[in-house]
Wavefront OBJ file of the C-alpha trace (Angstrom):
o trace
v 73.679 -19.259 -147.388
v 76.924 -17.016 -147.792
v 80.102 -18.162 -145.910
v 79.828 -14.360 -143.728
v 76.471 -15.785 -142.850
v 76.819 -19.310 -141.519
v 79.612 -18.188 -139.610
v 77.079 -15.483 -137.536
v 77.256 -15.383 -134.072
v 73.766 -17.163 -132.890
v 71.088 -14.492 -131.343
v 71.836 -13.948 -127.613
v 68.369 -14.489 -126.339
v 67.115 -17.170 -129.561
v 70.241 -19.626 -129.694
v 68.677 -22.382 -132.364
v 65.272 -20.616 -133.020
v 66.700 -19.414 -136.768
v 65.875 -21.441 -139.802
v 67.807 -24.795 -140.317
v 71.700 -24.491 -142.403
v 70.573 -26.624 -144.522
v 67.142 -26.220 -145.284
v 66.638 -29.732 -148.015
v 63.177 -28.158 -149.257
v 64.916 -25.257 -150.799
v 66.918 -25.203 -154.170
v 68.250 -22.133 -155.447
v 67.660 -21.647 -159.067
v 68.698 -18.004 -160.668
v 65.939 -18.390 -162.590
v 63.378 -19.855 -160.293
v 62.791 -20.967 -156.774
v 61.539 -24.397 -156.094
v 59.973 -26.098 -153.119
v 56.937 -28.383 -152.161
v 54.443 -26.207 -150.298
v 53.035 -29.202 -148.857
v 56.509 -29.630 -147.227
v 57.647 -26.467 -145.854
v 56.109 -24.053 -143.374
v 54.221 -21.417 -145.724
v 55.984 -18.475 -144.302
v 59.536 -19.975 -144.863
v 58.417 -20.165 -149.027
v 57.928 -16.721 -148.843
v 61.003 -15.641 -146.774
v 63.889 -17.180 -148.817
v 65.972 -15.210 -146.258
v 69.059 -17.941 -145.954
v 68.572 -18.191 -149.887
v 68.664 -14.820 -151.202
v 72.239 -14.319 -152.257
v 74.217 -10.846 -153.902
v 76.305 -12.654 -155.695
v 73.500 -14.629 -157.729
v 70.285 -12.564 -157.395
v 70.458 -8.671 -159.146
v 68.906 -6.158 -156.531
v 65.945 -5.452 -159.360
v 64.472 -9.642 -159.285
v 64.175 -9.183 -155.048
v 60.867 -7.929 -154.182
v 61.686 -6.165 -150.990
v 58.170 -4.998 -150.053
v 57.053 -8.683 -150.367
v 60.142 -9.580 -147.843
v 58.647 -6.980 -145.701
v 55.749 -8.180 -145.344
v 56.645 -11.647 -144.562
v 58.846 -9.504 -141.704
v 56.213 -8.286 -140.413
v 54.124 -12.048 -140.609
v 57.179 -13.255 -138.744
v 56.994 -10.700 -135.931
v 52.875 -11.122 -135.539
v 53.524 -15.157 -135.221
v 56.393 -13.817 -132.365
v 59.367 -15.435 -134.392
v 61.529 -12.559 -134.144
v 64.766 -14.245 -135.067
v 63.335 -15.015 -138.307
v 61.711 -11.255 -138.575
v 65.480 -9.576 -137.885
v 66.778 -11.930 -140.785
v 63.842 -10.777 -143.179
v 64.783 -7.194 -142.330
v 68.365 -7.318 -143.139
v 67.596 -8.761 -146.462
v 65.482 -6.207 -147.081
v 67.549 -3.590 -145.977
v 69.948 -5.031 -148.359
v 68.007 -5.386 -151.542
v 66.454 -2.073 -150.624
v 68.156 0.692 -152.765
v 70.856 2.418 -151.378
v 69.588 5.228 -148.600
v 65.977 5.031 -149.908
v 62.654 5.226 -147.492
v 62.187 1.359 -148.082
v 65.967 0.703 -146.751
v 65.574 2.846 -143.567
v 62.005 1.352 -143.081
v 63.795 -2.200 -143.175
v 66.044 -0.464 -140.571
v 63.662 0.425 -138.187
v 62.197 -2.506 -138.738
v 65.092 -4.502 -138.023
v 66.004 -2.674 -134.648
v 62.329 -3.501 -133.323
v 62.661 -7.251 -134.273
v 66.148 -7.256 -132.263
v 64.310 -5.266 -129.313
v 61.695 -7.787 -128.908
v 64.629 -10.414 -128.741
v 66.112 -7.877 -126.003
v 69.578 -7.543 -128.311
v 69.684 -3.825 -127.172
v 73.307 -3.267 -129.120
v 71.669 -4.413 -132.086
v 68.773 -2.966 -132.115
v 70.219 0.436 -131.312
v 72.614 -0.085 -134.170
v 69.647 -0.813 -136.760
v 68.157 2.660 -135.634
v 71.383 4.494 -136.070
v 71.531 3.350 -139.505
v 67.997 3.938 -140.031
v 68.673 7.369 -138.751
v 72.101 7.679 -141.191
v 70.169 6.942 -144.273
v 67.659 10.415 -143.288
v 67.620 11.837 -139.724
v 64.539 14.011 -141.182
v 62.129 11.757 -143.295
v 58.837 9.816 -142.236
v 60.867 7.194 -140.342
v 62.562 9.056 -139.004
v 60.271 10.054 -135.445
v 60.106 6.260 -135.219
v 63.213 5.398 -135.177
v 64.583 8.230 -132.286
v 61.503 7.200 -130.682
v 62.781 3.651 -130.681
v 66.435 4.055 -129.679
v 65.109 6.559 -126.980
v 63.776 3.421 -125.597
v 66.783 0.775 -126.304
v 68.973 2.881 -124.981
v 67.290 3.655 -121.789
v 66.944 -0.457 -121.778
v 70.716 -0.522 -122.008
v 71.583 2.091 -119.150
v 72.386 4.895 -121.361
v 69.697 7.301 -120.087
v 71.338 10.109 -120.398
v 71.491 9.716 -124.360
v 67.208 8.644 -124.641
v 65.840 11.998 -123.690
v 68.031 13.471 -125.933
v 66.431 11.397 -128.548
v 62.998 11.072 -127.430
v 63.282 15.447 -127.677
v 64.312 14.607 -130.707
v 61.711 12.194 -131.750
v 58.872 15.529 -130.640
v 60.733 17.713 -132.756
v 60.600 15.391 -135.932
v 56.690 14.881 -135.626
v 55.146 16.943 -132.891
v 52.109 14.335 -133.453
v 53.362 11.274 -132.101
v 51.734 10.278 -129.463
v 54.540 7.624 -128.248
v 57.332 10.179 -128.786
v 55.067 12.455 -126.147
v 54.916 9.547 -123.888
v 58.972 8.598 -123.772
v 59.588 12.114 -123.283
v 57.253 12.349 -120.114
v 58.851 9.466 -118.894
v 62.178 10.501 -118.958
v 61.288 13.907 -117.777
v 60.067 12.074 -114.573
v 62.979 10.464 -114.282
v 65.024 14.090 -114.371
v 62.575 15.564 -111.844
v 60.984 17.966 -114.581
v 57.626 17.201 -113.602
v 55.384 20.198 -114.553
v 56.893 19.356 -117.923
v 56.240 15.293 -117.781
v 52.821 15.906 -117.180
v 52.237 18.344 -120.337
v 54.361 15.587 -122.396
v 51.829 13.075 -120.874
v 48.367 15.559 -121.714
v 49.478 15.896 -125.213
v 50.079 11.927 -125.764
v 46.733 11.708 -124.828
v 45.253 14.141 -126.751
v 47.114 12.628 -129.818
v 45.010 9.204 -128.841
v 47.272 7.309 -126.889
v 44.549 6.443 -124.351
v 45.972 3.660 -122.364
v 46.837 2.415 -118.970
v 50.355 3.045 -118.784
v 50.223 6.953 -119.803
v 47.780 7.708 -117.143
v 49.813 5.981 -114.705
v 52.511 7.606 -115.435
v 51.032 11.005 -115.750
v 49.228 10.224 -111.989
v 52.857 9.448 -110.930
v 54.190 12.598 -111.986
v 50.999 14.363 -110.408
v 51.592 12.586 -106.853
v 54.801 13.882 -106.671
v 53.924 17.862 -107.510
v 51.383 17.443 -104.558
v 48.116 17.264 -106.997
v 46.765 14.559 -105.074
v 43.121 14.437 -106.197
v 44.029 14.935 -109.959
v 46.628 11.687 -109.117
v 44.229 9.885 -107.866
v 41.527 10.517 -111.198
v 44.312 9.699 -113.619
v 44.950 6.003 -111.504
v 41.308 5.328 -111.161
v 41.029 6.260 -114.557
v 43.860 3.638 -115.615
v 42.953 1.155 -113.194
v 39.454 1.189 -115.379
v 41.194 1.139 -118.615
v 42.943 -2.192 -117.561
v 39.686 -3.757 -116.366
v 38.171 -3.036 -119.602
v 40.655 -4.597 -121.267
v 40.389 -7.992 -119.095
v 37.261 -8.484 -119.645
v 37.543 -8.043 -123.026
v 40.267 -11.011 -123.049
v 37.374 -12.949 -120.941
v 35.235 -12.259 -123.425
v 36.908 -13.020 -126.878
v 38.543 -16.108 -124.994
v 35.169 -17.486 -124.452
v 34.116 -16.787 -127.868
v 37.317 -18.831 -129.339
v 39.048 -15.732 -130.184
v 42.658 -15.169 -129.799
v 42.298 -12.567 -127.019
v 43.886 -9.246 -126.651
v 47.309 -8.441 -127.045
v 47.986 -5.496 -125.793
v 51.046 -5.138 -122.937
v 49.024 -5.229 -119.432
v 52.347 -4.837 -117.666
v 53.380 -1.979 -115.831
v 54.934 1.379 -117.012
v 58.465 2.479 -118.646
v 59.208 4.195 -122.230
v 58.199 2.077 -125.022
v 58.964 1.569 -128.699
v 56.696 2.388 -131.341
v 55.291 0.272 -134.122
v 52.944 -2.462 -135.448
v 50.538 -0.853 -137.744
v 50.397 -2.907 -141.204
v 53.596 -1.386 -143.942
v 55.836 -1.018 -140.848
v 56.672 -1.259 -137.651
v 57.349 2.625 -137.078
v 53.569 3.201 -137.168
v 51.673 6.106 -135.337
v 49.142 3.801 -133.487
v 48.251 6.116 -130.154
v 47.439 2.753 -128.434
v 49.520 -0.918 -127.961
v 51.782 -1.112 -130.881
v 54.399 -3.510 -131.703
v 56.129 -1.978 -128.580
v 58.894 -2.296 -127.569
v 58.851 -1.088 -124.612
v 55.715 -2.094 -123.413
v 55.585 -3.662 -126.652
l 1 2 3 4 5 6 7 8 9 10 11 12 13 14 15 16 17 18 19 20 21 22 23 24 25 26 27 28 29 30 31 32 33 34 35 36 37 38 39 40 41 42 43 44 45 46 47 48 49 50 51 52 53 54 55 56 57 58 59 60 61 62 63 64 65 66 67 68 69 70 71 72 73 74 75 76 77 78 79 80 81 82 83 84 85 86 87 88 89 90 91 92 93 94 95 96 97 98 99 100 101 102 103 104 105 106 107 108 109 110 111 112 113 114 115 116 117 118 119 120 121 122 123 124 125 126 127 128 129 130 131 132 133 134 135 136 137 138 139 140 141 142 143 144 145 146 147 148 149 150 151 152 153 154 155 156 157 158 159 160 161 162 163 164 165 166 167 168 169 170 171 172 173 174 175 176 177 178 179 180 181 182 183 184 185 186 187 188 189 190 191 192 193 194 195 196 197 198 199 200 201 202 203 204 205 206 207 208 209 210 211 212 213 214 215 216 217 218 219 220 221 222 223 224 225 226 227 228 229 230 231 232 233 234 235 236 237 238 239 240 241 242 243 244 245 246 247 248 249 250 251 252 253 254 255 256 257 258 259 260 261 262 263 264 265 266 267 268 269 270 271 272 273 274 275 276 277 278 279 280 281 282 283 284 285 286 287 288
């Protein structure tokens, strides 16, 4: 581990959930890492992330879709300390301003969300949004700081980026969704419930956007088509009880999908990245 990083501040909401300073298992050969698998947690002999050094390993011998991967194992095991380490190395062995660096970005910021380290996780998305404010990540990762920065009280600045997120990729469902929400939140109702419709339509079929879409419908005075969108949702979440019932009694590991109530959300979660374009529960952050 570099001097910069043992002298890191410890994760606000995580203090001593972060892999050991000095993990024995590990030796750090520039030619070869060694370590018992019977003796170390299988994930940690992938991650290397307190191991990986500038100084001694050349950007070309680091592997960085391997290390995201074993990011994203980290984040579906909920060890999200570990996950934002993962990212940073691979934002760091990622070449300079490439797709895999701002992916590692994004990915980064979600992993810090989870954690609730809104600063952080807003900063992650900014520099996601540096390396290309117009690529494939891109939608994601205005989408996601749309949502950390209503989380931190700047709500003002998360419409402007959830419009932003629409314009990027007009077929994102959870970009629709953030936007109707904040719409609500302005008043602009007529507009919140189009936002809502076309989240929907682009198969984001949950609870939560029919709530808030019968929300925004109760207060234009559309009573009756309120009340069809919260039966409808009310449904949706019964459904997805007795699904838990179901796979719990089979010995499954149960559904995992937020059952919480309403509020802009991240997006991400589908498998090569957490800025996915899942319609339904993704690795959300804010509903996560």
């Amino acid at each position: 581990m570099s001097d910069d990083e043992s002298e890191r501040d410890p994760h606000e909401f995580s203090e001593g959930q972060g892999l050991d300073e000095d993990y024995e298992e590990f030796t750090l050969d520039p030619e070869e890492l060694n370590a018992d698998p019977s003796q170390v947690d299988p994930v940690d002999t992938r991650v290397i992330a307190d191991l990986l050094d500038e100084r001694n390993i050349p950007k070309d011998r680091v592997d960085v879709e391997s290390l995201m991967e074993v990011g994203l194992s980290y984040m579906g095991i909920n060890r999200f300390e570990e996950a934002t380490e993962t990212f940073e190395r691979a934002a760091q062995f990622a070449d300079d301003d490439s797709l895999e660096q701002q992916e590692a970005w994004v990915n980064k910021g979600v992993a810090h969300a989870q954690l609730e380290e809104w600063d952080e996780a807003i900063g992650a998305y900014q520099e996601a949004l540096r390396i290309d404010d117009d690529s494939e990540h891109a939608a994601s990762a205005e989408t996601n700081l749309a949502y950390a920065l209503h989380e931190s009280g700047r709500t003002e600045q998360a419409l402007e980026h959830a419009e932003r997120a629409v314009e990027i990729d007009p077929r994102f469902p959870q970009a629709w969704y953030n936007r109707g929400f904040f719409l609500v939140e302005r008043g602009l109702l007529e507009d919140a419930v189009t936002a809502f419709d076309n989240a929907i339509r682009l198969g984001m079929r949950n609870a939560e956007v029919l709530e808030e879409k019968a929300r925004a419908l109760d207060e234009l005075g559309r009573e009756d088509e309120a009340e069809q969108a919260a039966e409808r949702a009310e449904e949706i979440r019964e459904e997805a009880e007795q699904r838990m019932v179901e796979e719990h009694a089979e010995g499954g590991a149960g559904a995992t999908g937020a059952m919480g109530g309403g509020g802009p959300r991240g997006s991400g979660g589908e498998p090569g990245g957490l800025g996915g374009r899942d319609g339904d529960d993704d690795l959300d952050l804010g509903g996560l």
